[in-house]
Structures are given as structure tokens and as C-alpha cells.
C-alpha positions in Angstrom: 45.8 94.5 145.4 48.9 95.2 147.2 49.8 92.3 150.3 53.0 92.0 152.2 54.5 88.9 154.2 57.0 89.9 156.4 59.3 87.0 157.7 58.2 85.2 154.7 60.2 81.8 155.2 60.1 79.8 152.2 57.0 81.6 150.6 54.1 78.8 151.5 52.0 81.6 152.8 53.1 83.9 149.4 52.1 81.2 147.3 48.4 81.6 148.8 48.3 85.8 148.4 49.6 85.5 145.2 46.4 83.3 143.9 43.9 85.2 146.0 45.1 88.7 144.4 45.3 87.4 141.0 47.9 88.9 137.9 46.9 92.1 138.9 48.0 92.1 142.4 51.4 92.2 144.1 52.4 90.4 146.9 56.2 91.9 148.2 57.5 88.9 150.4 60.4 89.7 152.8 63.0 87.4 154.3 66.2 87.9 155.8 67.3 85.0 156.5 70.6 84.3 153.2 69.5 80.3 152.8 65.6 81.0 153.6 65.5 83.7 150.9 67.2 81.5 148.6 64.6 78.7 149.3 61.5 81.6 148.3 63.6 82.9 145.4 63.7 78.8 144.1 60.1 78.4 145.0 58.7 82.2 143.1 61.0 81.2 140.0 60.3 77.5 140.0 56.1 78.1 140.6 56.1 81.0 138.1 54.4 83.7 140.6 55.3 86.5 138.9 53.0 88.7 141.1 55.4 87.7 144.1 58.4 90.1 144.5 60.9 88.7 147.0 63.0 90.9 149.0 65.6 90.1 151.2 65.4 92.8 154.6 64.7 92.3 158.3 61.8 94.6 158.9 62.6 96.6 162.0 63.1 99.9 164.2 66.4 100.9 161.9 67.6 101.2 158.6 71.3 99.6 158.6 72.1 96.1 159.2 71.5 94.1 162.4 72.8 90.3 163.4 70.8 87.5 162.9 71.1 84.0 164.4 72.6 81.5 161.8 71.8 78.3 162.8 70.8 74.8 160.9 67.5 74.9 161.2 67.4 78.3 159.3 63.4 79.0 159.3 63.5 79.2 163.0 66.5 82.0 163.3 65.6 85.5 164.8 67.4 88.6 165.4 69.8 88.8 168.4 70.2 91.8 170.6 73.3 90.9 171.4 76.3 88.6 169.8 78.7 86.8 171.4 81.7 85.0 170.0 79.9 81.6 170.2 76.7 82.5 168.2 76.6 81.7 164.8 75.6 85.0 163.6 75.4 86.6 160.3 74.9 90.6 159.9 71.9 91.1 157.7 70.5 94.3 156.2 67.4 96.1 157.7 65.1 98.5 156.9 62.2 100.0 158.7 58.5 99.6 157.5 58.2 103.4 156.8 61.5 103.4 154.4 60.4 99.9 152.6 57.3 101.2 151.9 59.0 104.7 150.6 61.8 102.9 148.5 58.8 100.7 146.7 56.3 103.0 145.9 53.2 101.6 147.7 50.5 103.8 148.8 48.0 100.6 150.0 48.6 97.2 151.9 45.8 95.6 151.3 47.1 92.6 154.1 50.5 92.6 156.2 51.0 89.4 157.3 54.3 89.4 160.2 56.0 86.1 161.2 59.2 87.8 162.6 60.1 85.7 165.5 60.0 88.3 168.8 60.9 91.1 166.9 57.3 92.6 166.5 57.8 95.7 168.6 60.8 97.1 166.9 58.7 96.5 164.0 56.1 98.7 165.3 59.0 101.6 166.2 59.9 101.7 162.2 56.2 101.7 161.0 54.4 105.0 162.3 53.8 106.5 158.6 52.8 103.1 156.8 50.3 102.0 159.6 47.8 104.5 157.5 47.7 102.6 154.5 47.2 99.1 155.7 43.6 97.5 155.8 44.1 94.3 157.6 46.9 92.7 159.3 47.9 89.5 161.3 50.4 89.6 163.0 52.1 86.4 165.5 53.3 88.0 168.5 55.8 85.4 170.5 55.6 86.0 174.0 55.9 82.4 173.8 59.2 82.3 173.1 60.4 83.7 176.2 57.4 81.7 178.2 56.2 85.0 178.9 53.1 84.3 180.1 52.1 88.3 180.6 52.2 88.6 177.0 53.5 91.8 176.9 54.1 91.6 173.1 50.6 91.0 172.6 49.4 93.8 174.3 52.1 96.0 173.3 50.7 95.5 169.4 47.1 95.3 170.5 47.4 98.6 171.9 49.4 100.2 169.2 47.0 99.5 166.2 44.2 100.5 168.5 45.5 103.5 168.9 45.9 103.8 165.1 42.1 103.2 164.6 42.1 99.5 164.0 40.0 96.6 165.4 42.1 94.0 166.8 40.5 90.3 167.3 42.5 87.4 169.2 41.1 84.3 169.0 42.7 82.5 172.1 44.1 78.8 171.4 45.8 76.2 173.7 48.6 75.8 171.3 51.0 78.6 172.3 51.6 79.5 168.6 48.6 79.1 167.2 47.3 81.7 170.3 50.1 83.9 169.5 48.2 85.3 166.4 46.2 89.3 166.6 44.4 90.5 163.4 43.8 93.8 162.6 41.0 95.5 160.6 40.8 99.2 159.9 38.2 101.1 161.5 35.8 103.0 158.5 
């Protein structure tokens, strides 16, 4: 059973699909970030979860490159709009849900799991083929970020996978990003 972690950090969350699918399974973990990926690389190779393939793209509305933050604290980076002279920025390659799942063969995601730090709408802009073969999803929307407190990220998402047939359930939290999370179950 196919899953996908997008924004995968260091692979703690890949470590989990990868014993809930089994040998049979394949869990495709995406990270951008150069030192994060290296950390999930060390941690696939070191654990020996060879059901977890590790890619190294930022999921979003494009495929090219875009510029991603490139500070010390490397799990927290994001992608930046714009750059300025005083950002410590690195130019990262970028694909689009549509043309990873195109370039990899899959035809299911059994779970997408997205942890991409405010960049879940342009996710959504590269994903409009995909979207119809995924059966669950959670997603961590962070209005938060920006103190938003209209959550326009949130109901930007919630209203896109409705749209595409899917239940979507919040369960509302006082921690910011624990109530930042929307799952998604395909409608039969």
C-alpha cells in the first residue's frame, strides 16, 4: 500500500508508515530541505526501511526550482516568496503533485500526509489529476504561522477536497499546531 509524506523532516513519521504497510508497501518520503534530507537518507539507511523511498523535492504549484529558507534550525525552513540579499536562501528543485506522481508510476496513495510549512495551497494548484487516487489524507494547514486567525488556509483546503468528493474532519485543539491539522477520507 502506497503512502506519501510530504515535508517529511527527518523521517519519524516514515518510520511509522513504513511498519504499518509492511515489505509489501511503499512509503515515498519527500524533503527538500539539503541537510534535512540528509538526516532521512541516514535514518532509512541506518534503520533498514527498505519500503521507504526518499526523495528530495518541494511539492508545489510548479515544476522548476524555488528558494527555500536556509537557516540553523533546518526542520523549521519553508519556502519564501520572495528573497532578499539578507536571507539565507538556497534554490531547491520542485515538482508539482501531478508530475511526481507521473514520473513514479503510482496509480494509488493509500495516505498523503503534508507538513509543508504554509505552502499547502500551492500544493493544491499542482495536484488537480492526483487528488483522484488518494484515499485519506492529513494535511497541517499553518494559518498559524502568520497568526491568521481567519484561517484562510484551512478553509481554502477544506473546501478544495470537498469539492473533490472527500470528507474532511478537524478536530479543533487549543494548541495552534496541533488545531492546524484537516483529515481527509474519500467519499465511496
Amino acid at each position: 500500500f502506497p503512502s506519501h509524506d510530504i515535508a517529511a523532516g527527518t523521517g519519524t513519521e516514515a518510520i511509522i508508515f513504513s511498519k504499518m504497510i509492511g515489505p509489501e508497501g511503499r512509503v515515498h518520503a519527500i524533503e527538500c530541505h539539503p541537510e534535512t534530507f540528509k538526516s532521512l537518507e541516514t535514518l532509512i539507511i541506518k534503520g533498514g526501511y527498505s519500503n521507504i523511498q526518499a526523495h528530495q523535492w518541494a511539492i508545489g504549484n510548479e515544476n522548476g526550482t524555488v528558494w527555500f529558507q536556509d537557516e540553523y534550525a533546518h526542520q523549521k525552513n519553508a519556502l519564501m516568496d520572495q528573497v532578499s540579499s539578507q536571507d539565507k536562501s538556497i534554490s531547491v528543485p520542485m515538482r508539482t503533485l501531478d508530475q511526481f506522481v507521473f514520473e513514479n508510476g503510482i496509480d494509488r496513495i493509500d495516505f498523503l500526509k503534508v507538513n509543508i510549512e504554509g505552502a499547502e495551497l500551492h500544493m493544491l494548484e499542482g495536484m488537480e489529476q492526483s487528488v483522484s487516487i488518494i484515499k485519506t489524507a492529513a494535511i497541517s494547514c499553518h494559518d498559524f504561522i502568520e497568526g491568521d486567525n481567519g484561517y484562510f488556509i484551512m478553509s481554502s483546503v477544506r473546501d478544495f477536497f470537498e469539492k473533490k468528493g472527500f470528507r474532511v474532519i478537524h478536530l479543533p485543539a487549543e494548541h495552534p499546531v496541533v488545531n492546524s491539522w484537516l483529515y481527509m477520507i474519500k467519499e465511496p
